[in-house]
Backbone as JSON Lines, residues from 0, in Angstrom:
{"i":0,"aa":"X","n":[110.48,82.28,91.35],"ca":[109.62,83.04,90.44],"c":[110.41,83.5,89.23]}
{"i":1,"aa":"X","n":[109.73,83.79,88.06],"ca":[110.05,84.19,86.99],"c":[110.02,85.15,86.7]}
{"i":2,"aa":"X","n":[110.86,85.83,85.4],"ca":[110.42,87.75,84.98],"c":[111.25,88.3,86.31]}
{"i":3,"aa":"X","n":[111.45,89.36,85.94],"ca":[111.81,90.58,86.31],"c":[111.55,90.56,87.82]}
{"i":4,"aa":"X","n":[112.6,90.66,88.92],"ca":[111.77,90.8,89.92],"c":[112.22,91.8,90.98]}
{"i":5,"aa":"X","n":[111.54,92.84,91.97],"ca":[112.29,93.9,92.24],"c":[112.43,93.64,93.69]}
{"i":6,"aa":"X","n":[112.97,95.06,94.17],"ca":[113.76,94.98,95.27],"c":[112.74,93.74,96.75]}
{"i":7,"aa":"X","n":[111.73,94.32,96.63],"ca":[110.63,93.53,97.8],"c":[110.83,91.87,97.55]}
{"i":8,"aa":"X","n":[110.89,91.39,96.37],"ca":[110.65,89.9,95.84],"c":[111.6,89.35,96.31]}
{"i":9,"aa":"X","n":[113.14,89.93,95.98],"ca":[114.65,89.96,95.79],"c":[114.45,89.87,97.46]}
{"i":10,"aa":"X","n":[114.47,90.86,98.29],"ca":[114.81,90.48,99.89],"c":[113.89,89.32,100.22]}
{"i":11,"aa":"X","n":[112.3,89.16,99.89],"ca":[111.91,87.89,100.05],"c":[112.17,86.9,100.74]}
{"i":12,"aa":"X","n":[113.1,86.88,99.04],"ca":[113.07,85.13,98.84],"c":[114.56,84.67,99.97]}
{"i":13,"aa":"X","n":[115.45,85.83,99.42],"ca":[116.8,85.81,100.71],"c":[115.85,85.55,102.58]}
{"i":14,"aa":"X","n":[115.04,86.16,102.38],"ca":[114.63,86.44,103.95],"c":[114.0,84.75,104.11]}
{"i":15,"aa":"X","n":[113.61,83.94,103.37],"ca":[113.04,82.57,103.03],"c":[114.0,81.87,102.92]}
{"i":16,"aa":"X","n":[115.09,81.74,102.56],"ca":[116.32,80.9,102.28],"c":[116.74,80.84,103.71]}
{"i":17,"aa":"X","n":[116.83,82.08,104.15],"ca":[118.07,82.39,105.43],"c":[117.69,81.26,106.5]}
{"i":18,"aa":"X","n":[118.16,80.64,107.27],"ca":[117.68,79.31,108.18],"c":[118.41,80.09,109.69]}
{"i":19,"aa":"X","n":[119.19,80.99,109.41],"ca":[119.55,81.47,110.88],"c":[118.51,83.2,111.38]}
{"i":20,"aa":"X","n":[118.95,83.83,112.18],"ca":[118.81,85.08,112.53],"c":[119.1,86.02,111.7]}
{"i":21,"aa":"X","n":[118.98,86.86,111.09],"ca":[120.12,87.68,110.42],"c":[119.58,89.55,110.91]}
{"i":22,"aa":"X","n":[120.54,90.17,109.94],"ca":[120.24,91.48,110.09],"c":[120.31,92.45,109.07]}
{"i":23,"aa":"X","n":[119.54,93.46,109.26],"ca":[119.28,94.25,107.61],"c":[120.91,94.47,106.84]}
{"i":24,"aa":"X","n":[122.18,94.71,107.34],"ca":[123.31,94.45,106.95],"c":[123.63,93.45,106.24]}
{"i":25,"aa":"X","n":[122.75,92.3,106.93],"ca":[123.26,91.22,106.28],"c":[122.41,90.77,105.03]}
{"i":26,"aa":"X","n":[121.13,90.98,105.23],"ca":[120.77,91.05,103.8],"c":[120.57,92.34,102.95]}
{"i":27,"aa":"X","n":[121.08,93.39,102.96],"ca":[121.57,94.26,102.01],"c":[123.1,93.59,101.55]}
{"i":28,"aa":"X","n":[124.02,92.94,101.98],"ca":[124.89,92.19,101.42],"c":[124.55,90.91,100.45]}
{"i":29,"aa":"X","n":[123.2,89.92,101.28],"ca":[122.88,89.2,100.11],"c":[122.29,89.75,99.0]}
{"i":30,"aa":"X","n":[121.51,90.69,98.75],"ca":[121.07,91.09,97.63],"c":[121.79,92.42,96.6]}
{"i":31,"aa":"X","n":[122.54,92.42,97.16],"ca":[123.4,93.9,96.55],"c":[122.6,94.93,96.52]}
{"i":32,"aa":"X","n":[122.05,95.25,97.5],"ca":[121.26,96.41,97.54],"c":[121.6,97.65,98.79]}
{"i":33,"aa":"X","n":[121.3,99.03,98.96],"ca":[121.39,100.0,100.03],"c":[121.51,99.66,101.19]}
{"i":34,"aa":"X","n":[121.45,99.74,102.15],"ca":[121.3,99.7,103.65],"c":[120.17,100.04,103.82]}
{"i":35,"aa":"X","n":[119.69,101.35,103.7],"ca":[118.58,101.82,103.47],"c":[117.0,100.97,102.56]}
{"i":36,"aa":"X","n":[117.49,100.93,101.6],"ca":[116.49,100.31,100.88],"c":[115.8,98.82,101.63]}
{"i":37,"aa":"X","n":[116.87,98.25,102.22],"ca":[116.87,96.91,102.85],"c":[115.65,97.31,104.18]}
{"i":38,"aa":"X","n":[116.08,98.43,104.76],"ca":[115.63,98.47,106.4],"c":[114.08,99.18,105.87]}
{"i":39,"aa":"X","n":[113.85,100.26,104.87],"ca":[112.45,100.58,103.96],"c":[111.96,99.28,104.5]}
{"i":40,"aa":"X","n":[112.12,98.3,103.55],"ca":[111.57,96.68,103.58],"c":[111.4,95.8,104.52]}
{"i":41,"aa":"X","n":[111.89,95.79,105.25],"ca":[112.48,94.87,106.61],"c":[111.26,95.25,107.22]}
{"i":42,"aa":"X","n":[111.48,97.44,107.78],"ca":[110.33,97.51,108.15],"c":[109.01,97.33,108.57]}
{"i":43,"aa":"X","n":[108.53,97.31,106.64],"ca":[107.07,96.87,106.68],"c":[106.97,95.69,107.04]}
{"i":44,"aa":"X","n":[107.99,94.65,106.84],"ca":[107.24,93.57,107.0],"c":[107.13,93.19,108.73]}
{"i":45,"aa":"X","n":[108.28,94.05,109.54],"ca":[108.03,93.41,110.95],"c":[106.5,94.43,111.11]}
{"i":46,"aa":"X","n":[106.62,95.64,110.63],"ca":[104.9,96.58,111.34],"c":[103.42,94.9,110.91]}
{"i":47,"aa":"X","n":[103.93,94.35,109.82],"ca":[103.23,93.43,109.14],"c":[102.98,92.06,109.94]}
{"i":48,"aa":"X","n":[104.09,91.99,110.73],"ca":[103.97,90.46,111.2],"c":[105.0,89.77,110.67]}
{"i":49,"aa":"X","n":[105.5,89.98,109.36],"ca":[105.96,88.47,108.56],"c":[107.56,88.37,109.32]}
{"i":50,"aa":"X","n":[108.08,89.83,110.4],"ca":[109.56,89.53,110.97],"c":[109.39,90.16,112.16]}
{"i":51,"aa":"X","n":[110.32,89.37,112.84],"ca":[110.38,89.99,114.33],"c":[111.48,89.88,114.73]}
{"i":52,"aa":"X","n":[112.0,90.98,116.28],"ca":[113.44,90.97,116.3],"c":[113.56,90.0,117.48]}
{"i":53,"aa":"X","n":[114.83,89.31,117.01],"ca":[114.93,88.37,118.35],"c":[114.91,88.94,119.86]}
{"i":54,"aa":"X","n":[116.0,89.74,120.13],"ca":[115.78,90.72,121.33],"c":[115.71,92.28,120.62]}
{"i":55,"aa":"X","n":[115.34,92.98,122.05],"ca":[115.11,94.14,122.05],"c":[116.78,94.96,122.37]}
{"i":56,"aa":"X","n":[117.4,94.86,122.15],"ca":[119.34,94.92,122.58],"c":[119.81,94.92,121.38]}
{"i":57,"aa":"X","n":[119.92,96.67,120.78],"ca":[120.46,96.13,119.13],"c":[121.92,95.71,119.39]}
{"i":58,"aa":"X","n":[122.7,95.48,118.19],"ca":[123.96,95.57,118.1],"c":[124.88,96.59,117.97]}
{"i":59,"aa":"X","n":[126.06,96.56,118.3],"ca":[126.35,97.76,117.73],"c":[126.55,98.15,116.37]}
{"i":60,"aa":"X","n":[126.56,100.04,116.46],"ca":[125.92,99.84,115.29],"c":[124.41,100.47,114.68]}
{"i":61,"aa":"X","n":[123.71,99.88,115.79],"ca":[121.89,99.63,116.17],"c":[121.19,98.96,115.32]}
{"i":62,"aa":"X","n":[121.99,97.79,114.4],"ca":[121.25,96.4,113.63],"c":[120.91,95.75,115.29]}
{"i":63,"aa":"X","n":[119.71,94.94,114.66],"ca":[119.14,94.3,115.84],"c":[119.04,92.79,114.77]}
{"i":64,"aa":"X","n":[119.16,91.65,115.31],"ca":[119.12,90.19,114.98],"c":[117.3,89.81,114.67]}
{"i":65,"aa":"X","n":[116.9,89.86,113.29],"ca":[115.84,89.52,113.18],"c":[115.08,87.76,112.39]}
{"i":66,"aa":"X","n":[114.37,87.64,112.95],"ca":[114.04,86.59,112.38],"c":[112.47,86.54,111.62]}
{"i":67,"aa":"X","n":[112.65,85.07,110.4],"ca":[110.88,85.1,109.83],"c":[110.26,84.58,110.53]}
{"i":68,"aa":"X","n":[108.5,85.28,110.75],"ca":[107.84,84.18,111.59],"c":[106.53,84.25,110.74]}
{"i":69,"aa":"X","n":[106.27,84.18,109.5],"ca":[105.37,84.14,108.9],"c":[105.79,83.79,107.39]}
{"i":70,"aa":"X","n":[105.48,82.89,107.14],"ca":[106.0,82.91,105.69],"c":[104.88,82.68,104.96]}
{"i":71,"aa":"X","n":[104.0,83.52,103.73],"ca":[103.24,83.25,103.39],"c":[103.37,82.73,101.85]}
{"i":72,"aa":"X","n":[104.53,82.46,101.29],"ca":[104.9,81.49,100.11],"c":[105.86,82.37,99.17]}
{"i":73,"aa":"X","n":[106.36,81.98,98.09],"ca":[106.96,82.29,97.22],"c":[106.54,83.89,96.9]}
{"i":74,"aa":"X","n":[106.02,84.13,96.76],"ca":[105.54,85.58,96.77],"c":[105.67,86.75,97.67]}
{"i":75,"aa":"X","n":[106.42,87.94,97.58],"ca":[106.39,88.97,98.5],"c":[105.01,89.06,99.0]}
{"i":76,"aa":"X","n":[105.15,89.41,100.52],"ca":[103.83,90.12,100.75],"c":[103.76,91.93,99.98]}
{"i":77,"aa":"X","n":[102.69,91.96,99.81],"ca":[102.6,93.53,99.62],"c":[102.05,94.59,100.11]}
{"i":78,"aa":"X","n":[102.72,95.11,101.02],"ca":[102.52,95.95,102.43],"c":[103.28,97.27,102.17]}
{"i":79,"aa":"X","n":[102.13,98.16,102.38],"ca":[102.82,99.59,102.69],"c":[104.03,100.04,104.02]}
{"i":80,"aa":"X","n":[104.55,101.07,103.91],"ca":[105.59,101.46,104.73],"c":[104.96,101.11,106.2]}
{"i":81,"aa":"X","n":[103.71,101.27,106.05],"ca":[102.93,101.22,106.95],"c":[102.52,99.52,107.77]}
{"i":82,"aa":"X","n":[102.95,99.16,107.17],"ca":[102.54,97.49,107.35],"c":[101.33,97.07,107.14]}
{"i":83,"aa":"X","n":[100.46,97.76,106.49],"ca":[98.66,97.6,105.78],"c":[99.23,96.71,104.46]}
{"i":84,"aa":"X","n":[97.97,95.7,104.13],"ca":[98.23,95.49,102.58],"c":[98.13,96.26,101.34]}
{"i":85,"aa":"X","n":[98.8,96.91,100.89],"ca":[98.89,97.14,99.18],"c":[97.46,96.56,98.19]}
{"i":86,"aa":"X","n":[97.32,97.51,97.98],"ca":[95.37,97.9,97.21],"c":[96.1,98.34,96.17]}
{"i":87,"aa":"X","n":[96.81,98.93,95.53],"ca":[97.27,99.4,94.1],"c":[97.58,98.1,93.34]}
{"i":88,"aa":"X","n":[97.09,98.03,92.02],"ca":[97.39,96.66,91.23],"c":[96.86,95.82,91.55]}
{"i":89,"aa":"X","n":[96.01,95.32,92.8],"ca":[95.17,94.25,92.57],"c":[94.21,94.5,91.79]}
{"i":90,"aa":"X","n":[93.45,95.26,91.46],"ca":[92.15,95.53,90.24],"c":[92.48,94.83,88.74]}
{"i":91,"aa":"X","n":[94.29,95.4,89.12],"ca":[94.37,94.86,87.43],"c":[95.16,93.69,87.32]}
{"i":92,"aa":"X","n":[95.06,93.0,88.61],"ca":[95.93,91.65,88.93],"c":[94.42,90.65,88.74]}
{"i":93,"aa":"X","n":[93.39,91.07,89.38],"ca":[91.66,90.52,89.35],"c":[91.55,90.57,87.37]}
{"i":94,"aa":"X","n":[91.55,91.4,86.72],"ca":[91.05,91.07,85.41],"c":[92.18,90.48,84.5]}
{"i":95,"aa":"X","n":[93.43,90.62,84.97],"ca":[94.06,89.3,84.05],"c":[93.95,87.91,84.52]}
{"i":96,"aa":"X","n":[94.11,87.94,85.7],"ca":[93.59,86.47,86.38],"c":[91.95,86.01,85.4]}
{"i":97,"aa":"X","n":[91.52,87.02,85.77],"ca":[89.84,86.26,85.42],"c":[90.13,86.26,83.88]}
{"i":98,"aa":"X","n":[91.05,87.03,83.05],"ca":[91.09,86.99,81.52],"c":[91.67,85.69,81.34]}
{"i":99,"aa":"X","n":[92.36,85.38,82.18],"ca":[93.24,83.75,81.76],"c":[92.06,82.14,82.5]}
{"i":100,"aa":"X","n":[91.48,82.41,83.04],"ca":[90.32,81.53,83.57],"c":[89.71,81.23,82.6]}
{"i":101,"aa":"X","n":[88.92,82.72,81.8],"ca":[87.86,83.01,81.03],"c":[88.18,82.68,79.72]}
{"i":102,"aa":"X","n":[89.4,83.29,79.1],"ca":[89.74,83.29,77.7],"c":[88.96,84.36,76.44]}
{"i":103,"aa":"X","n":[87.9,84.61,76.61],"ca":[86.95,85.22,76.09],"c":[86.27,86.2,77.18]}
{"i":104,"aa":"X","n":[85.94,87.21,76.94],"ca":[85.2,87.87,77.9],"c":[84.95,89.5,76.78]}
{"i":105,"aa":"X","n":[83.93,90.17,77.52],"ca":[83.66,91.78,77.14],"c":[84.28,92.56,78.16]}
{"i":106,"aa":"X","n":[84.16,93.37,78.26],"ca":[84.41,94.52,79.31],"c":[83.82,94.65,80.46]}
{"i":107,"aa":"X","n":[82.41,94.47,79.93],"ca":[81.46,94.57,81.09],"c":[81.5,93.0,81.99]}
{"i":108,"aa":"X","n":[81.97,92.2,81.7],"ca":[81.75,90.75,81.96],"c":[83.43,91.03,83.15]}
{"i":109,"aa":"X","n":[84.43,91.44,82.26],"ca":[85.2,91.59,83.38],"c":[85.53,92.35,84.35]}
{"i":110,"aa":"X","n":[84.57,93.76,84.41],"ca":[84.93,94.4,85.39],"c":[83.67,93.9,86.56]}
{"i":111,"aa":"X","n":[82.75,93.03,86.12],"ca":[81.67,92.24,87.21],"c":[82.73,91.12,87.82]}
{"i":112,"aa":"X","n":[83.71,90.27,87.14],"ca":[84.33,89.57,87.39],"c":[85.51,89.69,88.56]}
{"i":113,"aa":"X","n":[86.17,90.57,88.27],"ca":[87.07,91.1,88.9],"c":[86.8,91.98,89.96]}
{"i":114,"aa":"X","n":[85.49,92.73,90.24],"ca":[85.5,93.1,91.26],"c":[84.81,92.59,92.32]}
{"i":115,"aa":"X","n":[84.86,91.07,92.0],"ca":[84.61,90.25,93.88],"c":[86.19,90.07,94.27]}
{"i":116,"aa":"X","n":[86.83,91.09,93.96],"ca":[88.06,90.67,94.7],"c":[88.03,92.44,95.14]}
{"i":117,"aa":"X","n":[88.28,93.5,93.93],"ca":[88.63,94.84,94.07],"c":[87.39,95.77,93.04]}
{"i":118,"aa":"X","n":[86.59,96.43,93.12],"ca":[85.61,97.3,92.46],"c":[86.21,97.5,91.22]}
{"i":119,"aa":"X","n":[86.05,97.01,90.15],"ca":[86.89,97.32,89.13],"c":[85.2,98.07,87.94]}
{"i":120,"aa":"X","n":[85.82,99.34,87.84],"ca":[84.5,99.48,86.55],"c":[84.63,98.84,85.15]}
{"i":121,"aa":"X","n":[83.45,99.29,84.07],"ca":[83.21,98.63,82.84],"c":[84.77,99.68,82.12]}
{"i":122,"aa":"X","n":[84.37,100.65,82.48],"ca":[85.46,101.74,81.53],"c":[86.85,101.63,82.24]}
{"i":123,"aa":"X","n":[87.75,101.1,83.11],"ca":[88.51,100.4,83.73],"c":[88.84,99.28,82.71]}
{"i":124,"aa":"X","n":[88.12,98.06,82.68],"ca":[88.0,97.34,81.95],"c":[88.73,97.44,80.52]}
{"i":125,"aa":"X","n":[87.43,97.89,80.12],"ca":[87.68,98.62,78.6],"c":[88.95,98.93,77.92]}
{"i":126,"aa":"X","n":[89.68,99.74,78.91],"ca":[91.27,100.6,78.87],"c":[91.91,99.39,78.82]}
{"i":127,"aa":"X","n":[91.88,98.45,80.44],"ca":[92.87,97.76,80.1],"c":[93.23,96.71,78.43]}
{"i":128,"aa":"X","n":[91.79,96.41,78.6],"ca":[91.44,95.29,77.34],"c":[92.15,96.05,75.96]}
{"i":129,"aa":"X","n":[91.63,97.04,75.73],"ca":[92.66,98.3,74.97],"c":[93.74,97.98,74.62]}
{"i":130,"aa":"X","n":[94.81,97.84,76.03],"ca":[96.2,97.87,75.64],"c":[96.72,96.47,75.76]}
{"i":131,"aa":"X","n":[95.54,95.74,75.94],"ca":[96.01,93.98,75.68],"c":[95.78,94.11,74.24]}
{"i":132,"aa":"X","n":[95.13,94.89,73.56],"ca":[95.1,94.36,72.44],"c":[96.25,94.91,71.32]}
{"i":133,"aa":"X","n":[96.74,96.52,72.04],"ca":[97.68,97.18,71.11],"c":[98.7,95.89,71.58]}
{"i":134,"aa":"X","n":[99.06,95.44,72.87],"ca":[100.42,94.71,72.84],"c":[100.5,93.02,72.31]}
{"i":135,"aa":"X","n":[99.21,92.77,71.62],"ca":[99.19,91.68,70.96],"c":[98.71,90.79,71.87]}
{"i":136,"aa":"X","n":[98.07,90.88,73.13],"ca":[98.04,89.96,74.14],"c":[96.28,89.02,73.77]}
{"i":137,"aa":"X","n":[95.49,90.13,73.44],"ca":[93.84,89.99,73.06],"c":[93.49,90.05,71.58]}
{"i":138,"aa":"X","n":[92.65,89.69,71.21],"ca":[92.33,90.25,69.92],"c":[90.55,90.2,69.99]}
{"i":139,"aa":"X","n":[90.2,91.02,69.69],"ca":[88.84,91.62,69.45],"c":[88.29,90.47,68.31]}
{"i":140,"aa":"X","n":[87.57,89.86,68.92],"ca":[86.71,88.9,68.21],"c":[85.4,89.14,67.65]}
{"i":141,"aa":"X","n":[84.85,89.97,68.27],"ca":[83.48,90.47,68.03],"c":[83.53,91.66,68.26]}
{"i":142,"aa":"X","n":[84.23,92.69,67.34],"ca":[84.04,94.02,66.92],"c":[82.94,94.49,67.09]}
{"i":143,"aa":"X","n":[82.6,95.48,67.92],"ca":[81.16,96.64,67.65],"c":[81.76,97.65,68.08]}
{"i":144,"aa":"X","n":[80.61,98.45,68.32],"ca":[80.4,99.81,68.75],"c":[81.89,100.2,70.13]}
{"i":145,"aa":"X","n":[83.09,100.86,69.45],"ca":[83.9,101.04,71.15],"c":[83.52,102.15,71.45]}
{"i":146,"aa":"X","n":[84.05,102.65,72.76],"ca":[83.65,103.13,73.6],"c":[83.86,102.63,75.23]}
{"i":147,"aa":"X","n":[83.83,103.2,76.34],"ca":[84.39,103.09,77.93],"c":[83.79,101.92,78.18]}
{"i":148,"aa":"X","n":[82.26,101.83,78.2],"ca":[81.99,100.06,78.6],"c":[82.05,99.28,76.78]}
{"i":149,"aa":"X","n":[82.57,99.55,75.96],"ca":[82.75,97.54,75.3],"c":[81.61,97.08,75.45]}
{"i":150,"aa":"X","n":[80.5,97.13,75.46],"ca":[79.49,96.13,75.52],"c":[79.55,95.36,74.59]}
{"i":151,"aa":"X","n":[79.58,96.13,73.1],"ca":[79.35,95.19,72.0],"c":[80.58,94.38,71.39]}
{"i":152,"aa":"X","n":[81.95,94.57,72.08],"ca":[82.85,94.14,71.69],"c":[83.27,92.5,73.05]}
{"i":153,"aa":"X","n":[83.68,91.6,71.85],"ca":[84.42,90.58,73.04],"c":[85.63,90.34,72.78]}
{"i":154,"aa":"X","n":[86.43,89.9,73.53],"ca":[88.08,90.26,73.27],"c":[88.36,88.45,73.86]}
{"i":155,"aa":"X","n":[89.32,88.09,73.04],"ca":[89.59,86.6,73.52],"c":[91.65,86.78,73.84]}
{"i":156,"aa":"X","n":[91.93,85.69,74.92],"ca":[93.38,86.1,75.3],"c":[94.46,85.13,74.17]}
{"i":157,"aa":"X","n":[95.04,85.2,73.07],"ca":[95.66,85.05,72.4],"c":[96.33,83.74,72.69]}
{"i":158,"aa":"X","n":[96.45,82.55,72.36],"ca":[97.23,81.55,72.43],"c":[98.71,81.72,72.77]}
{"i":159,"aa":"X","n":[99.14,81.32,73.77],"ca":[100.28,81.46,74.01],"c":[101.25,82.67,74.46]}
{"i":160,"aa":"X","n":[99.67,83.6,75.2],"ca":[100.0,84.98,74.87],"c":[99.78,84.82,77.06]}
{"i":161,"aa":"X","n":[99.73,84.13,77.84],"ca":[99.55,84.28,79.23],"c":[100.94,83.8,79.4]}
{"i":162,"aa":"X","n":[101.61,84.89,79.81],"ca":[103.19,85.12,79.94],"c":[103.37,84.61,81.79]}
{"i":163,"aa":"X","n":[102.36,84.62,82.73],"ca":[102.54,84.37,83.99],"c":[101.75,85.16,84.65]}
{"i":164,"aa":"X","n":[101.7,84.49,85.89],"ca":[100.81,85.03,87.13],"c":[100.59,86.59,87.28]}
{"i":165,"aa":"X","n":[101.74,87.5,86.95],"ca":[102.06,89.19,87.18],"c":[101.01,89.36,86.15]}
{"i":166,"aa":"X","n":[100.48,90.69,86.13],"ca":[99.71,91.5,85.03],"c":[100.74,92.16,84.46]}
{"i":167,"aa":"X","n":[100.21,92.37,83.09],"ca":[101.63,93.46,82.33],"c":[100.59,94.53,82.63]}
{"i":168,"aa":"X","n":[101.65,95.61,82.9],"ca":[101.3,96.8,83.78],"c":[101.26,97.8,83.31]}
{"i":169,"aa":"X","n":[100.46,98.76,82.74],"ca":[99.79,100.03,82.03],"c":[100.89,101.32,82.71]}
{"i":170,"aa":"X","n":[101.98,101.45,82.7],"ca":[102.86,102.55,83.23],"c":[102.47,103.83,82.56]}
{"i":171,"aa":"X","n":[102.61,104.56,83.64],"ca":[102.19,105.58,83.34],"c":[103.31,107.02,82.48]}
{"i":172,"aa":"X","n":[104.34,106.35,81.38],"ca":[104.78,106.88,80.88],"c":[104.71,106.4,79.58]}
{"i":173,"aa":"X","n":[103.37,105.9,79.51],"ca":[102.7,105.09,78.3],"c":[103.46,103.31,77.76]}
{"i":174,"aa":"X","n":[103.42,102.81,78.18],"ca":[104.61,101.93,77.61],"c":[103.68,100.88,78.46]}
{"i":175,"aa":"X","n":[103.46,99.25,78.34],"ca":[103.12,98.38,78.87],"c":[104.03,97.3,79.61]}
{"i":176,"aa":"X","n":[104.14,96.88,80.59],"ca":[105.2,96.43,81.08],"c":[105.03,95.1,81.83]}
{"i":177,"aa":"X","n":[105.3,94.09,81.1],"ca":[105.54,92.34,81.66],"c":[106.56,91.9,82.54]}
{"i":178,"aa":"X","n":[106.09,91.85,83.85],"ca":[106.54,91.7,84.88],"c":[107.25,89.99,84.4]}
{"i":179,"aa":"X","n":[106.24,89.41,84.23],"ca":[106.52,87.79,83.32],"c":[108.06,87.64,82.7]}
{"i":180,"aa":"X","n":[107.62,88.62,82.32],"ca":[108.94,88.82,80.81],"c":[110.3,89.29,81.16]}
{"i":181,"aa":"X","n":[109.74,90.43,82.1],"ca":[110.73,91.74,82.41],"c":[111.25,92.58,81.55]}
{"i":182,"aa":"X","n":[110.37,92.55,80.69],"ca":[110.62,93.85,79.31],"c":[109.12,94.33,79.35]}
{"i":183,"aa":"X","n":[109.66,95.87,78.26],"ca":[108.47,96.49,78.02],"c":[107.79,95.82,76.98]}
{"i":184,"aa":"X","n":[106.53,95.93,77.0],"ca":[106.07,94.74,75.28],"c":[105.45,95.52,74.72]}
{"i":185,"aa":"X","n":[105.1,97.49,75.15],"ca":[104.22,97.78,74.16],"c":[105.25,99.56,74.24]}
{"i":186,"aa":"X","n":[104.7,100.17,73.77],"ca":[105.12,101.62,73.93],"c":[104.03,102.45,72.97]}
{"i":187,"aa":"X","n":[103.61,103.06,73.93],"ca":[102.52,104.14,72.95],"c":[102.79,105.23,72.49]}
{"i":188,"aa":"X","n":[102.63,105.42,71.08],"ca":[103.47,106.68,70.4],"c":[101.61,107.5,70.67]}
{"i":189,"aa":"X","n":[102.26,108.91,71.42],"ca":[100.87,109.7,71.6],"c":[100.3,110.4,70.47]}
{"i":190,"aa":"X","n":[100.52,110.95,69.74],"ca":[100.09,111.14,68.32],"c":[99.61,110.3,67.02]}
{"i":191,"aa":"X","n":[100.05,109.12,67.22],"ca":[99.99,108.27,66.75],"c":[97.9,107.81,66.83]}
{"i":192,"aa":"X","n":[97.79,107.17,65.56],"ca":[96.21,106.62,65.34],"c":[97.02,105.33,67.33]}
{"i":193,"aa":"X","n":[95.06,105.64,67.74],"ca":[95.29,105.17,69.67],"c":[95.38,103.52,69.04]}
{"i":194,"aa":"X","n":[95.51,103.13,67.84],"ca":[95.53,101.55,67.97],"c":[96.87,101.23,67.05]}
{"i":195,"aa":"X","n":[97.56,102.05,67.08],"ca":[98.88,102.17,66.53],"c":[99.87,102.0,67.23]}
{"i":196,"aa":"X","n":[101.17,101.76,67.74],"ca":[102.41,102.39,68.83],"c":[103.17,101.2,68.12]}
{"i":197,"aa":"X","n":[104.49,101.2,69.28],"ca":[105.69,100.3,69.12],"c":[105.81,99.44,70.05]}
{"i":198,"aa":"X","n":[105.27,97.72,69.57],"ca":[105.43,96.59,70.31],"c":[106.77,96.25,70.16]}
{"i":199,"aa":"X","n":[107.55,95.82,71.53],"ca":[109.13,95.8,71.5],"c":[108.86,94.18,71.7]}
């Protein structure tokens, strides 16, 4: 995979390579990461299914020898501490997907679209389409009336502007963020006119 990729992706793809047994030691050594951070991860995925320990007899120490028994592709699974799937970001993983299918769409067209996967509203929508357009990603083709549902506005996805599969991600310290890329691509100055900021 491409862009930026964090700690969950990073043990992954190691946990997919590995052809023997291993143990959270041993891949906190392949990835240069905590001890801790590693076993966080490891965790979810055995509560999940995707690892299991060979025996019940840790080592010393108390690493236990685990192996993959699920591999569901190039992609982390995304599972809480809990071993449930991860519901945060699919809503806005559903309307860039359907924005790159579609090419053209309103607001209201994509939050109907996107939520046969996750309930996504018109004013949901709207926002995101918003900051596709401050970061150069959309451009408003058919200007009307704005406002939370966009009805009268249609927004088309910019040539050459679908950076990859990830959504660039609306952070909540204002700034837009391309997982694709692994840079920030927008930054919102708050005082600033709302269709104004600093595209990096």
């Amino acid at each position: 995979m491409n862009g930026l990729k964090d700690n969950r992706q990073r043990i992954w793809e190691v946990l997919r390579a590995e052809k023997r047994d291993f143990t959270a030691q041993h891949i906190a050594w392949m990835v240069d990461l905590d001890l801790e951070t590693v076993r966080y991860h490891l965790n979810a995925l055995k509560r999940a299914g995707y690892i299991e320990a060979v025996s019940t007899k840790p080592l010393r120490g108390g690493e236990q020898f685990l192996r993959l028994v699920k591999d569901c592709g190039v992609e982390a699974p995304s599972v809480t501490r809990k071993g449930t799937p991860r519901l945060s970001g699919l809503g806005t993983e559903a309307m860039w997907r359907t924005l790159r299918i579609l090419g053209e769409i309103s607001a209201e067209e994509l939050a109907e679209q996107a939520s046969a996967s996750v309930p996504t509203s018109p004013k949901t929508a709207y926002a995101y389409l918003l900051w596709l357009q401050r970061a150069g990603y959309v451009t408003a083709i058919a200007p009307g009336k704005s406002g939370p549902n966009g009805k009268c506005a249609r927004y088309r996805l910019l040539p050459g502007k679908y950076t990859g599969p990830k959504p660039p991600m609306v952070q909540r310290n204002g700034q837009l963020f391309d997982a694709n890329l692994g840079e920030v691509v927008y930054i919102h100055l708050p005082k600033a006119n709302p269709m104004e900021g600093a595209r990096v």
